[in-house]
C-alpha positions in Angstrom: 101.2 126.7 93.3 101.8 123.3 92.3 103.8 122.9 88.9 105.4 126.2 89.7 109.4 126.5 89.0 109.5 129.0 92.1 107.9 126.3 93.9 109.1 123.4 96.0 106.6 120.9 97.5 108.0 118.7 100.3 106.4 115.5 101.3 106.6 114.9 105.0 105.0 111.6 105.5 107.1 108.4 106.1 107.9 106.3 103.4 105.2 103.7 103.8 102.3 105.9 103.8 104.2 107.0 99.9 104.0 103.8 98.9 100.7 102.5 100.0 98.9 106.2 99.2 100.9 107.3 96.3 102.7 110.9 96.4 102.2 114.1 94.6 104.3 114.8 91.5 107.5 116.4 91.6 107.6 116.5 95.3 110.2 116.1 97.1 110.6 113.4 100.2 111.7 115.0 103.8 110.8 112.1 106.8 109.8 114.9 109.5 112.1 113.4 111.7 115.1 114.4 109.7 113.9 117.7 108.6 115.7 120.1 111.2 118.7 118.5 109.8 118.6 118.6 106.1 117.2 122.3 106.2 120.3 123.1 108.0 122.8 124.2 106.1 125.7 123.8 108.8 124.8 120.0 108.7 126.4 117.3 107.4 122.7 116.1 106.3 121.9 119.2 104.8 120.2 118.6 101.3 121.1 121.4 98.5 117.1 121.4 97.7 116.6 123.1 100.7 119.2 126.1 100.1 117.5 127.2 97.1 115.4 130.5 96.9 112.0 128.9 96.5 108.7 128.7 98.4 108.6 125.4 100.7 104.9 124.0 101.1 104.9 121.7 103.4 102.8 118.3 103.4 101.6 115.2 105.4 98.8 113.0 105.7 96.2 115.3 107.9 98.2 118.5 108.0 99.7 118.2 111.6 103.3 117.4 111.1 103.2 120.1 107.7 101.6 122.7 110.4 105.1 122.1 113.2 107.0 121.8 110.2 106.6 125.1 108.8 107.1 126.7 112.1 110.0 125.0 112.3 111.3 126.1 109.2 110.4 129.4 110.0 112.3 129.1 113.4 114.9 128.3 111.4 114.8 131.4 109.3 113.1 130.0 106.3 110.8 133.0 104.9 109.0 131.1 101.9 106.9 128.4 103.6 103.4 127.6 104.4 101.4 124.1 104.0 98.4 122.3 102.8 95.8 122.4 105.8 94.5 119.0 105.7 97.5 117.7 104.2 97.6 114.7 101.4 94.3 114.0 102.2 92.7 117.3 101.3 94.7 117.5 97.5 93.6 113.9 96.8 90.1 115.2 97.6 90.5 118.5 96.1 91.7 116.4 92.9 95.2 117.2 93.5 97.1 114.7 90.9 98.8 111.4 92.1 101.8 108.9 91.3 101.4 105.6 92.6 104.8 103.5 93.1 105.7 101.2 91.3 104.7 97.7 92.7 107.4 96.2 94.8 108.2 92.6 94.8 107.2 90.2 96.8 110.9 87.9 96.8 
């Protein structure tokens, strides 16, 4: 599914576990703590990629937070959703491509 333009992969792990394990291409960055809110189109957090008609596959570390996150969303009355079982761990090992960050500095 990745690459797809119907297609919308969300990465659900915090922000040093992107940085120190690099992310997968294209995806886009939801902390699962601020999920509920930026799927939510009544809040003022809400993020426009979330109100577009595409499939949502969820992502994290081990697969746990995607797994409550796609419930969630589909408590939320999200249709389109599933996740990677195994999570950012599995693609790497399934040779699921990578970006690493760029370096930060050190001053």
């Amino acid at each position: 599914m990745h690459g797809r333009d119907d297609v919308q992969f969300i990465d659900l792990r915090d922000i040093r576990e992107l940085q120190r394990e690099g992310r997968v291409p294209g995806a886009f960055h939801a902390p699962r703590g601020l999920l509920e809110f930026w799927i939510d189109p009544e809040s003022e957090y809400a993020k426009p990629v979330f109100q577009k008609n595409k499939t949502f596959v969820f992502f994290c570390a081990a697969g746990m937070r995607s797994a409550l996150a796609t419930k969630t969303a589909k408590d939320m009355g999200m249709s389109k959703v599933a996740h990677i079982d195994g999570g950012f761990s599995a693609w790497r090992k399934s040779g699921g491509a990578v970006e690493m960050p760029e370096p930060r500095s050190k001053t």
